[in-house]
N, C-alpha and C positions, 0 to 999 in steps of 0.2 A: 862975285865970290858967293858959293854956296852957303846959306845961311845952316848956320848949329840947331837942331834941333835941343830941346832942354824939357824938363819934365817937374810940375808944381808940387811942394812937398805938402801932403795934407794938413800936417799939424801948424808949419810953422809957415805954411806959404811961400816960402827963398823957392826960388829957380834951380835946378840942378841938371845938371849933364845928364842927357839921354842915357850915354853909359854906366852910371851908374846906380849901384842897386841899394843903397843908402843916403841919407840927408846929410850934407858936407856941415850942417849946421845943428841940426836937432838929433843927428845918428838912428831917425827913424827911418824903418823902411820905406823904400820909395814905390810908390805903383806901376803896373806893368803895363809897358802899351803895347795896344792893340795894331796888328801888322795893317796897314793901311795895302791889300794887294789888289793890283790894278786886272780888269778883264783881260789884256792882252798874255799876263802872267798866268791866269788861269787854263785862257785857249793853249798856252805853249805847252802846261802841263798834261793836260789832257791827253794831248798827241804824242808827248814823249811816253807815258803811259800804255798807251794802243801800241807803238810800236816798240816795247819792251814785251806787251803780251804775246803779238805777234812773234818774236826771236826764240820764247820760252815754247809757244806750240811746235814750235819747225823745229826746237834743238831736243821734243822730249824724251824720242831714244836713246840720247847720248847720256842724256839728265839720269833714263831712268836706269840704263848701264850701269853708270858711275854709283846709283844708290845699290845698286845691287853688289856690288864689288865694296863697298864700304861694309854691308851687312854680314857678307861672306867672311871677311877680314875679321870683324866685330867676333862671330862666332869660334872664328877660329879659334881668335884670342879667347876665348871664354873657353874652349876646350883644353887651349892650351894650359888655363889656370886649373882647369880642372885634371887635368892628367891624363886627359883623351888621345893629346896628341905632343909627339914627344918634342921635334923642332916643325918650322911653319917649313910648308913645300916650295920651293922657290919656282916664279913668275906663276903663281896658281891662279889660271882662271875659274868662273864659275862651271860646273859639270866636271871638270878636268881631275880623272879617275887617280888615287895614289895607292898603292898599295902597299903597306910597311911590311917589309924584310926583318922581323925580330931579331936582336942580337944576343937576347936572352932566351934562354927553354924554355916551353912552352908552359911549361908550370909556374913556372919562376913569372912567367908571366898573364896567369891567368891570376897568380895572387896579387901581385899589380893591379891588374884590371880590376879587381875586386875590389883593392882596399881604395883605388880613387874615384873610382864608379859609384861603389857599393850596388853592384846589381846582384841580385838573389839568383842565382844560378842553381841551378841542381837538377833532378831527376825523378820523372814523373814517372810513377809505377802503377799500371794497368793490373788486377786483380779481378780472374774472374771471380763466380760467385760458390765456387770449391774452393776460395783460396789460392790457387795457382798464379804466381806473376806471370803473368801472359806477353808482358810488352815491358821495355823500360827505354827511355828515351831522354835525351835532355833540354831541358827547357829553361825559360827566365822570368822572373814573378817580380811583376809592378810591385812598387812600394806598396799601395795600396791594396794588395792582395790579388790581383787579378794576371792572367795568365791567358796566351792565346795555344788553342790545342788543336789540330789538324784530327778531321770527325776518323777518319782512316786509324791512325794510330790509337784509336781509343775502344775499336771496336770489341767485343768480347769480352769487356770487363765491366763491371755493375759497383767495383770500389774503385777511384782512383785517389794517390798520393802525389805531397809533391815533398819531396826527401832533398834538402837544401844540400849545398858543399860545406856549412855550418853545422850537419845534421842534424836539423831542426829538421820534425816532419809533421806534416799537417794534412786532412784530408779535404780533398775538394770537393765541393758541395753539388754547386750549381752555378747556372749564369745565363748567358746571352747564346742560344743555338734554336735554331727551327729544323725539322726533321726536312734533311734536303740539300743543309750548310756545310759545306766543305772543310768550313774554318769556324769556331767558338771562340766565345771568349768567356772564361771560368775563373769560377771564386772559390775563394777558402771557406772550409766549412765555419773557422773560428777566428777570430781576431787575429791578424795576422800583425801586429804593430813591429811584433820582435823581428820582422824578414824589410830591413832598413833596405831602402833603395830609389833610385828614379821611381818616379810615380807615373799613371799613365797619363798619357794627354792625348788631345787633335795633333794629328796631323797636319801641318802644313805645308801644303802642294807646292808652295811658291818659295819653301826655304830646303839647304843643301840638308842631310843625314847622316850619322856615324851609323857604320854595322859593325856588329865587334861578335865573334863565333862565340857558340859555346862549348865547344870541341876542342880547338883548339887556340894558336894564339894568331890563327888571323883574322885582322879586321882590316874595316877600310874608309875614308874618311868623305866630303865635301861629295858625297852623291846627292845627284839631282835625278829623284826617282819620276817620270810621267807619271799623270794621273791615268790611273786605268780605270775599270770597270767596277761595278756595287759587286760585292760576293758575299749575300746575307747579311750581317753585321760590319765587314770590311770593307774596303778597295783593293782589289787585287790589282798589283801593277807588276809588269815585266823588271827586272833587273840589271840596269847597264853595264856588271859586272858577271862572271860567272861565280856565284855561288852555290854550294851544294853542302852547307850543312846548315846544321840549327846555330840559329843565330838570334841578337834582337838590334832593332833599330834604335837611336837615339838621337832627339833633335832639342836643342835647348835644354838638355839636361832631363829630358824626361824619356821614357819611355813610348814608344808612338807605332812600333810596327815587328814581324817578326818575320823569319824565314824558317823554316822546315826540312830542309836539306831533303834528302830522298823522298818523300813525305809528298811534297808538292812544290813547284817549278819557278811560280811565283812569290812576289814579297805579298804579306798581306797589313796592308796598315789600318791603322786606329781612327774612324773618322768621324766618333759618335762622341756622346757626352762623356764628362769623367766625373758628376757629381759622385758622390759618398752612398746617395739614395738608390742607385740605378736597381730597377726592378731584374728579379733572376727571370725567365722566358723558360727555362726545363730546368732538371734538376736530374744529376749522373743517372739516377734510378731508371727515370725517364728516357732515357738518351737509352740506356739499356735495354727496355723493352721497347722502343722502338725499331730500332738498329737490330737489333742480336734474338730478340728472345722470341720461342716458338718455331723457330727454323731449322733446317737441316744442320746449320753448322753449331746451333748450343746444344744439340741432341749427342751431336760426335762429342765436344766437349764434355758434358756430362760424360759419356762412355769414356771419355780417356781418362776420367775422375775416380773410375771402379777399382778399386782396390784388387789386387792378383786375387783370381779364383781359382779354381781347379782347372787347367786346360785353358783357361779364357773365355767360355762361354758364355759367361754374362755378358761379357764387353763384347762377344759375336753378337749375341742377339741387340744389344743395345745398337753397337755398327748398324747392323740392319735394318731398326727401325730408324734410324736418320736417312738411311737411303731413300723408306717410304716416304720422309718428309719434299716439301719443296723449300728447296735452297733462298734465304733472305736475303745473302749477299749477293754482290756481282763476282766474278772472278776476279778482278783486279781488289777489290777490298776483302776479300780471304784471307785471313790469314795461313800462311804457308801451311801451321800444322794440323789445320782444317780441311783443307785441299781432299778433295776426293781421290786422290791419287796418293796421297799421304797416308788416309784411312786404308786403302785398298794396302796397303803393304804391311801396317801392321794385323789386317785380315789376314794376308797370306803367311806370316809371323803363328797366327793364330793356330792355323790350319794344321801346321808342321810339329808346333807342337800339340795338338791336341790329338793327334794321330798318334805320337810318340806315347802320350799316357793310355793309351786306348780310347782314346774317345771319338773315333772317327764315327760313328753314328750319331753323333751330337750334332758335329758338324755337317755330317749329310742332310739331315733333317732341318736344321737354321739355311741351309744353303742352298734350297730345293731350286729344283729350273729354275723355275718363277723366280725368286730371287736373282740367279743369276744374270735371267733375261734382264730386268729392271737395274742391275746394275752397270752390266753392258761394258764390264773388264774382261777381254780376251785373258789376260793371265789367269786370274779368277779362275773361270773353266778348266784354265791347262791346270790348277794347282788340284782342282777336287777330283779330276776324271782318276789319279792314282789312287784314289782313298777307294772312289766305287768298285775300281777296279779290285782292290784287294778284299774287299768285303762283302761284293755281288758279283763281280765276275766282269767277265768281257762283254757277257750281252745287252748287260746293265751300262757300263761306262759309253759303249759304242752307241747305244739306243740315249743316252742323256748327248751327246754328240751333237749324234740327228737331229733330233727335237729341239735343243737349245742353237745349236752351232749355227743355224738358218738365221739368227738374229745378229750374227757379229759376222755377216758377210763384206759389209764395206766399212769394216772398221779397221782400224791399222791392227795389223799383229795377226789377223785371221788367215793366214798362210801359218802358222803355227798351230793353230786348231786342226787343218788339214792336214798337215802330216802327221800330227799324231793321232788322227783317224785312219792314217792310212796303216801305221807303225798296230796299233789295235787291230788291228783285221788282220794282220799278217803275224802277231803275238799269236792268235785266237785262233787261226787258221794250224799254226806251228803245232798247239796244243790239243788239238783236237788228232790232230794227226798220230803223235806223239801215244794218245787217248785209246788210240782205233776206234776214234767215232765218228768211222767215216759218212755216212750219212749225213749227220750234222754238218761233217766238214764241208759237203758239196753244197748244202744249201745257204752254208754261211760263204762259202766262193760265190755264189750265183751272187748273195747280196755284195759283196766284196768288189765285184767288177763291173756292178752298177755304177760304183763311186767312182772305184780306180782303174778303167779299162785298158789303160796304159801302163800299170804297174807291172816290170817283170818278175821280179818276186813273186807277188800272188798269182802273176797269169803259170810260174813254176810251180807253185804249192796246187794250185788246182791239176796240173800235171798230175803229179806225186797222189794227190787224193785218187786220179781215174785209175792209176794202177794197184792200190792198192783196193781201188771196188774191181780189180779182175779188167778193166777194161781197157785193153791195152792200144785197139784200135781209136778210141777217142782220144786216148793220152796223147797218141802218136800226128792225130791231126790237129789238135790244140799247140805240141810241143814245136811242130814245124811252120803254125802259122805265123811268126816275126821271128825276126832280127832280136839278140841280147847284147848287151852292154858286156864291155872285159870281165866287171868284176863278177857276173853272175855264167860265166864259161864254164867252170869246174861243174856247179851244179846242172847244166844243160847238157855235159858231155856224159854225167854218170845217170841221170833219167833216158838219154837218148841207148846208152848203151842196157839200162833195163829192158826197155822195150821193145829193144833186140830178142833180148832171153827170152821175155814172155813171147813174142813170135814162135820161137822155136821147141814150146814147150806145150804144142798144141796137144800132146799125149803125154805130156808131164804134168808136177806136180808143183808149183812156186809157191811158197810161202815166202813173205814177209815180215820182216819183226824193225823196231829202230834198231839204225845202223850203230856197231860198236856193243850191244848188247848181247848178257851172257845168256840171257834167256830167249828160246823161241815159243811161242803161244799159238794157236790155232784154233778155230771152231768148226768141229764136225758135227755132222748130222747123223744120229741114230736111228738106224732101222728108219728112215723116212718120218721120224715122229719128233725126235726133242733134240734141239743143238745142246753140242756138251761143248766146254772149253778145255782143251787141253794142253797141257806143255811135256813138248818135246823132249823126250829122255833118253838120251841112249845108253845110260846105264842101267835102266829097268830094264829086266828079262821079259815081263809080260804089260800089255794095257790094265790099268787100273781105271773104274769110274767108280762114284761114290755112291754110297749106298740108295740116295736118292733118286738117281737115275735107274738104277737096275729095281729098285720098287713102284717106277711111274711107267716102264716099260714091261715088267711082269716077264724078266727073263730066267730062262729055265737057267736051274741050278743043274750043274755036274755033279752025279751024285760021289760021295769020298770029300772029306775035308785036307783041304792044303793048309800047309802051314810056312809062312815066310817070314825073312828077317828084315826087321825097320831097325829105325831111330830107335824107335821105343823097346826092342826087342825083339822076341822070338812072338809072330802072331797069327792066330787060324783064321784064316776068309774061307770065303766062295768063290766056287770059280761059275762061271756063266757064258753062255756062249750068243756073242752079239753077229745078227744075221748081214748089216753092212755098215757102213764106215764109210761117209759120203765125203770129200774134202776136196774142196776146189772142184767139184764136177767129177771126182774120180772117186768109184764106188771099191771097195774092198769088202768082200763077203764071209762068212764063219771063222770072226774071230773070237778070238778066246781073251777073256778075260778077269779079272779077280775085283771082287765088291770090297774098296776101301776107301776111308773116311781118311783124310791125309791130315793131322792135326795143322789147324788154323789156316787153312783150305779146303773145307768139308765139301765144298761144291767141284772141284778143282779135280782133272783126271790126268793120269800117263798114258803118253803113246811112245809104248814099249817099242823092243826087238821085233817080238813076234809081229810087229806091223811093220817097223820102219825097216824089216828082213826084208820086204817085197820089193822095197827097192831100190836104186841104188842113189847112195845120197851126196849131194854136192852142198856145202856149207860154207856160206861164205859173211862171216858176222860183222867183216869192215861193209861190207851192201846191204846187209840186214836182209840178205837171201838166202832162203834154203830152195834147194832143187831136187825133185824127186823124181827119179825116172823109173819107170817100172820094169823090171826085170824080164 
């Protein structure tokens, strides 16, 4: 039989039972023994030891799964009390995306979101240095006063605000950006205690995130964002969800990351310290003259700051000299109403009306070649060539053409500079015609079909000019060299049939005048000495030239004074007898005529009866032909 262990009471020495923890005799406490444990008890431990660590190494995926789904759970619940999330998702694994379907409007529930959040939501307002809100966007402001801004949205502005949905508004100061950072992180200029909310913290990689818009009322809960790349003060990481507005992340109740919606693609979260001390790195001012200031695009800005002047011409010349600038931004960070193509429309804005007030020498002069060239807007060109045109003429508009138009050869739109170089030659060509100056006209042809050798219009108008220089044989070889299109037949069939006439009028007389006209004009040659102009009268009885002419010719007076009836009355001339009368090649000799001054035509003579008697006349004013055949 196993013998009873028993234990010696110190005071009173009695024997007492192992088991118990008192003296059955003195009620003192009894002393504690020491476990007597044998080596073999040891060795078994040891080994049951080893192969419990060994079970925990092999099983620590499952281990470390299960913490992770407990932590998941844990946070839910923690949103859950906070109001993050309305009921828990059922079988939610970790990463496993949900999207909540609001059953409230979206106001209804952004007041929600606010009043269980408390996140400071509102709206940052960019200010240039005119004053002008330039940008307004929405954003979310850590408890603690700080704020992340995308460097893009900020550009152009030298003030920014952040204007709460409490309407608290407050200026930002400065913060955390190096010139080159896509993303900042910015502070309030002043105590920000009254903008209650998540404060910022770290981010951590290894735990799930709330996004919740600040647009609207979607959010979304248990994302498990990768870790992505450094982006200046951030981590920029990709998003396993599509989002596309401004947003802020939440993890543990704090603030930790933001999204940008249009702005930029990625999330960018928070991975630096959150003391109270953190040192500012620029300050807005700074950020503005790095970014913005001295460049083509704060030059236009200032110009779009000019207050209306007469015609616009400050704001021309200011346009202008930003064109001389070189541009700070990239094209993609432009803001839209900076865009060189933005400026170029309110230039052409400009043009239209400063022409309207008379001022189109203001504008010709801000808008010389040179400029034009340096700006390298085909509309441009097309908008000023009508200004030159009506204030210098054709040879001016057509000659700025030339000289500039060579630089916007392979530019889109420059098939519209061409045809209205072509439409200008064939204006210019009309009017010279039109003019009778024909001379000019042939030599503005010759340049005319340097350009456009294939134009039938001008290759017709140069027609039109050889017959009225008399030359009916070149008219006739130029008119038969091609082929015309339908719509230029009427004019090819009534040139082909002039030049018929003039064939047949090798001992006649052809005058032309424009077609439809009540008037016929001609210039003869007197006496072999001085061309007179005259118009065709056939209600005058006698040739009239003015007194000028019969005093540079020294022609003899008829002696006897005539006396005939005008406008003005009953009046006495001279009668004079001129020895020829050269027109068109056909000489007329001792005619008679009378020295008068014709008011407000002193230069200006009649070829009367007594001439236009010799022969016989064919009139035909829809041709703008007169035909004279000599008797």
């Amino acid at each position: 039989m196993r013998k009873r262990k028993s234990v010696k009471c110190f005071h009173c020495q009695t024997e007492n039972d192992i088991s118990l923890s008192k003296c059955e005799k003195c009620g003192k406490a009894l002393p504690v023994m020491k476990m007597n444990i044998s080596r073999s008890t040891i060795v078994f431990s040891v080994i049951l030891l080893a192969w419990a660590s060994i079970f925990v190494y092999l099983s620590r995926d499952i281990i470390f799964h299960t913490s992770k789904m407990l932590k998941t759970d844990e946070l839910v619940e923690k949103e859950k009390k906070g109001g993050m999330v309305q009921k828990r998702p059922k079988e939610k694994v970790p990463g496993q995306v949900e999207k909540k379907s609001p059953a409230k409007t979206a106001e209804v529930l952004k007041e929600d979101r606010k009043e269980k959040t408390n996140i400071s939501a509102g709206w940052v307002i960019i200010r240039d240095p005119w004053g002008r809100q330039v940008r307004r966007f929405r954003a979310a402001l850590a408890g603690n006063g700080w704020l992340a801004l995308p460097a893009r949205a900020a550009l152009g502005g030298n003030r920014w605000f952040f204007n709460s949905d409490s309407d608290e508004v407050n200026e930002i100061s400065g913060g955390l950006w190096i010139n080159g950072d896509r993303v900042g992180l910015w502070h309030l200029i002043e105590d920000a205690a009254y903008f209650r909310g998540p404060e910022l913290a770290a981010w951590d990689e290894g735990e799930p995130v709330s996004w919740l818009s600040l647009e609207s009322a979607g959010e979304y809960h248990s994302l498990l964002l990768k870790p992505g790349r450094i982006d200046g003060f951030f981590i920029s990481t990709e998003m396993p969800v599509q989002i596309s507005e401004n947003g802020v992340f939440i993890q543990n109740e704090k603030v930790v990351g933001w999204s940008f919606g249009h702005w930029m693609e990625n999330a960018y979260m928070w991975p630096g310290s959150t003391s109270p001390g953190m040192e500012y790195r620029t300050w807005v001012r700074y950020f503005y003259n790095m970014t913005f200031a001295g460049g083509r695009e704060e030059k236009f800005a200032s110009a779009l700051a000019i207050e209306e002047d007469y015609a616009g011409i400050a704001q021309l010349t200011a346009f202008v000299e930003g064109f001389r600038l070189q541009p700070k931004l990239s094209v993609d960070d432009t803001p839209d109403y900076l865009l060189p193509e933005e400026i170029i429309k309110g230039i052409r804005l400009i043009i239209t009306d400063a022409v309207q007030k008379g001022a189109g020498n203001n504008v010709m002069e801000i808008l010389s070649g040179q400029v034009l060239q340096m700006i390298g807007e085909v509309q441009l060109l097309i908008d000023i060539i009508p200004v030159i045109v009506s204030l210098n003429g054709f040879e001016a508009a057509i000659g700025e053409i030339e000289d500039s138009g060579r630089y916007f050869t392979r530019k889109p739109g420059y098939d519209a500079i061409n045809k209205l170089h072509m439409h200008l030659y064939r204006d210019w060509l009309k009017a010279l015609i039109t003019d009778r100056e024909i001379e000019d006209g042939l030599q503005t042809y010759d340049s005319a079909k340097t350009y456009f050798p294939d134009d039938p219009y001008i290759h017709l108008l140069g027609v039109e000019l050889l017959l009225y220089n008399d030359d009916w044989e070149e008219a006739e070889r130029l008119l038969y060299m091609r082929n015309y299109p339908a719509a230029f037949q009427d004019r090819y069939q009534l040139l082909a049939l002039r030049i018929e006439e003039m064939k047949n009028v090798e001992e006649k007389i052809l005058i032309t005048f424009p077609r439809g006209s009540s008037r016929v004009t001609l210039t003869a040659v007197i006496n072999e000495a001085i061309d007179q102009d005259f118009l065709v009268d056939t209600g005058a009885t006698i040739v009239t030239i003015p007194s000028s002419t019969a005093d540079a010719l020294g022609l003899e007076v008829v002696p006897g004074d005539r006396t005939i009836a005008t406008a003005s009355g009953i009046v006495t001339v001279k009668e004079v007898i001129i020895d020829a009368i050269e027109v068109n090649g056909w000489v007329e000799n001792n005619v008679r005529a009378i020295v008068l001054d014709m008011p407000g035509r002193a230069k200006l003579g009649l070829l009367g009866l007594n001439y236009l008697g010799r022969f016989e006349m064919d009139l035909r004013p829809e041709e703008g032909t007169l035909l004279l055949t000599p008797q």
